[in-house]
GUKE-449309 format. One line per 4 residues: their letters; for each residue y, x, z of C-alpha. Coordinates in steps of 0.02 Angstrom, whole numbers, plus 50000, padded with zeros to 5 digits. Example, Ala and Ser with C-alpha at 12.3 -4.5 7.8 and 13.67 -1.06 7.14 Angstrom:
as	49775,50615,50390 ~ 49947,50684,50357
***
This chain:
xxxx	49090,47818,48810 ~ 49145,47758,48995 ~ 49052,47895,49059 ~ 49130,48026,48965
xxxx	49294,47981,49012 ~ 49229,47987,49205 ~ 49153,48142,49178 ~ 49314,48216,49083
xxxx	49438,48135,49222 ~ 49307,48251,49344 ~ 49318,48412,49258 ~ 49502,48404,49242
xxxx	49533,48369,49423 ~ 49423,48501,49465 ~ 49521,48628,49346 ~ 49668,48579,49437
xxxx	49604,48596,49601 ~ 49544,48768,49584 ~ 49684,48820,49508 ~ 49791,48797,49633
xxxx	49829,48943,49763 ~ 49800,48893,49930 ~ 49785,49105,49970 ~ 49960,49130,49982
xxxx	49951,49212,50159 ~ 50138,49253,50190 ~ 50302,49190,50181 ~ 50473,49272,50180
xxxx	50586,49219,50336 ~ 50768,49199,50311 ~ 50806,49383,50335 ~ 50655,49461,50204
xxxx	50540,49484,50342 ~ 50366,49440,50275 ~ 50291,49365,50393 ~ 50065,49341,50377
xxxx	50025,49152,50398 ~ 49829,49193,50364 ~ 49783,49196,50527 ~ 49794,49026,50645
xxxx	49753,49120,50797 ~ 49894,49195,50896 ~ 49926,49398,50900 ~ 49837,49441,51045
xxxx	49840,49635,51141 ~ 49825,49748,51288 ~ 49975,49706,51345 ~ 50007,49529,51423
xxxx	50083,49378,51324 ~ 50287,49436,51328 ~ 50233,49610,51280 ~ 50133,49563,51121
xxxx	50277,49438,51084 ~ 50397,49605,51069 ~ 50257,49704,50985 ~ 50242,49563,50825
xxxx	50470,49566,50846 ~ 50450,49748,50820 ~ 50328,49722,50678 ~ 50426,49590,50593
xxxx	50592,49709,50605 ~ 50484,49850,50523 ~ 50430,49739,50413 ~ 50596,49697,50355
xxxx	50660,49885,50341 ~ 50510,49931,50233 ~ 50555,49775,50114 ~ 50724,49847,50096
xxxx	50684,50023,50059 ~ 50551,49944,49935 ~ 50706,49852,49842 ~ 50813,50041,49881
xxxx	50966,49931,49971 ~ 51018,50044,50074 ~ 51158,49919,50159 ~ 50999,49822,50227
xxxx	50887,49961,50267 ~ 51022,50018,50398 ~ 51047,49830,50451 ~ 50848,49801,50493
xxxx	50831,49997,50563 ~ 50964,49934,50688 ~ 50851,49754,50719 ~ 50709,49878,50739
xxxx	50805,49997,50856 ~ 50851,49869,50953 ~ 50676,49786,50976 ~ 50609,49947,51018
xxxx	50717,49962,51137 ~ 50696,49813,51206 ~ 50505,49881,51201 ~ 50555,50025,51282
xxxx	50633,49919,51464 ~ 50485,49802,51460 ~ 50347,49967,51466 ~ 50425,50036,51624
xxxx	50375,49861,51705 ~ 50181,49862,51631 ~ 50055,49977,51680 ~ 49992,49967,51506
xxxx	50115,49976,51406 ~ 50161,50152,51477 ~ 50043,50230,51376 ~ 50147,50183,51219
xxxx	50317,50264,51284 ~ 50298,50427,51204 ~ 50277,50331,51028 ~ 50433,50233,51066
xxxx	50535,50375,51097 ~ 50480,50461,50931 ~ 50492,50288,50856 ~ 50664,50277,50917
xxxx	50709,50447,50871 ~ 50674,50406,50678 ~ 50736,50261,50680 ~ 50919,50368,50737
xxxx	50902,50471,50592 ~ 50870,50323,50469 ~ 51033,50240,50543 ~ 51141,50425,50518
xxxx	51079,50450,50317 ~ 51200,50363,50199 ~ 51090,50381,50027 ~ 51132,50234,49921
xxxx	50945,50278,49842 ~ 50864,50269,50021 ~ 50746,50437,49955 ~ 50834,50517,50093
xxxx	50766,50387,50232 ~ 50582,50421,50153 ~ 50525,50557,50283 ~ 50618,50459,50460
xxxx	50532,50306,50385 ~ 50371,50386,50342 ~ 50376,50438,50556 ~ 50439,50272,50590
xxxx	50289,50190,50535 ~ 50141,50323,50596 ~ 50227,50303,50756 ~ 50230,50117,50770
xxxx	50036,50115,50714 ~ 49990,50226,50859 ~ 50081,50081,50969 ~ 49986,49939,50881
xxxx	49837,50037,50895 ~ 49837,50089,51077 ~ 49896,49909,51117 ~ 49731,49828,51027
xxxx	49840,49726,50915 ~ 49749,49587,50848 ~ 49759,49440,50753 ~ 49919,49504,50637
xxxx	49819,49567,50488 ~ 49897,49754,50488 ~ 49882,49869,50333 ~ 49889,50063,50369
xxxx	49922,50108,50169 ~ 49958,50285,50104 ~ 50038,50363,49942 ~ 49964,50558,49917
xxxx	50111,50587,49819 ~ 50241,50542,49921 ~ 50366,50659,50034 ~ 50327,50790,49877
xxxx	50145,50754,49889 ~ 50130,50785,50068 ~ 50082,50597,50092 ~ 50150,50464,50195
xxxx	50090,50302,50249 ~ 50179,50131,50289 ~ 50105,49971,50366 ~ 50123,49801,50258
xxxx	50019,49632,50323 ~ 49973,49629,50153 ~ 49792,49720,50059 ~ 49925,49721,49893
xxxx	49995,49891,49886 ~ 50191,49905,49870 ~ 50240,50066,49879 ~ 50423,50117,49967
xxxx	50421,50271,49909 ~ 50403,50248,49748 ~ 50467,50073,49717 ~ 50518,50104,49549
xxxx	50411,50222,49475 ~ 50257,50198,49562 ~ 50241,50049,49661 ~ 50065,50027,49682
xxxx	50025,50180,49700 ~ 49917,50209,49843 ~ 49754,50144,49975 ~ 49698,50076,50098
xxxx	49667,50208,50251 ~ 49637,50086,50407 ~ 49696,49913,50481 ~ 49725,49797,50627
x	49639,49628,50603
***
């Protein structure tokens, strides 16, 4: 009888143990960002130690603009499209001072350029900020990927249906598919096309 209760006491400690999540790869900062804890190596890239530092600020604004369009508040969208202006433009004045980073420039101009237009729309809906945001984040992918971004576990996704089914993609440091463009309707909608790791 002893050695039931022992092997009972086991099994239920073992129940509990495997039942609870020690997965949970991100966190939310204090301003929505979502932010991936997975990896205990630092972001490493092309670019030397300052410039990845403003490549994962840039990510973690664009992170934060993609989590408001996904909850369609359109008071925050313009708030983190102004953090991520800003950080690309801080982006901008470090990559006339690399040699590598000047391969990105073009990207952060047409980055930039979106990121204008998202800024000018006043749609309480946000459908309006759909196609600036949907160039927002193909451009900043081409950055990470010319960079060699590594280490920051980023998602290339991609709703079909979106921008009238023309498709458009969005990054997320997350496999789970949350769909901005269809936050309401169709949230995980969409794949998997490519990612940083």
């Amino acid at each position: 009888m002893k050695h039931l209760h022992l092997i009972f006491f086991a099994a239920s400690l073992s129940i509990i143990s495997c039942n609870t999540n020690t997965n949970n790869n991100t966190k939310n900062t204090s301003d929505g960002a979502a932010v991936n804890t997975a990896s205990t190596t630092a972001p490493k890239s092309k670019l030397n130690a300052a410039g990845t530092q403003k490549l994962t600020t840039m990510l973690a604004d664009y992170y934060g603009l993609k989590n408001a369009m996904l909850a369609l508040n359109a008071t925050t969208t313009d708030s983190f499209a102004k953090k991520l202006s800003a950080s690309t433009a801080d982006m901008q004045a470090y990559a006339t001072t690399d040699t590598a980073s000047k391969l990105i420039s073009p990207y952060l101009d047409s980055m930039n350029r979106g990121l204008q237009q998202i800024m000018a729309i006043k749609d309480p809906s946000c459908k309006q900020q759909q196609v600036p945001f949907s160039k927002v984040s193909d451009h900043l992918f081409a950055i990470l990927k010319k960079t060699d971004l590594r280490n920051a576990n980023i998602y290339l996704q991609h709703c079909p249906m979106a921008l009238e089914e023309k498709g458009a993609h969005w990054l997320s440091n997350e496999t789970e598919i949350k769909n901005p463009y269809f936050p309401k309707t169709m949230i995980d909608c969409g794949d998997l096309e490519d990612s940083l790791k």
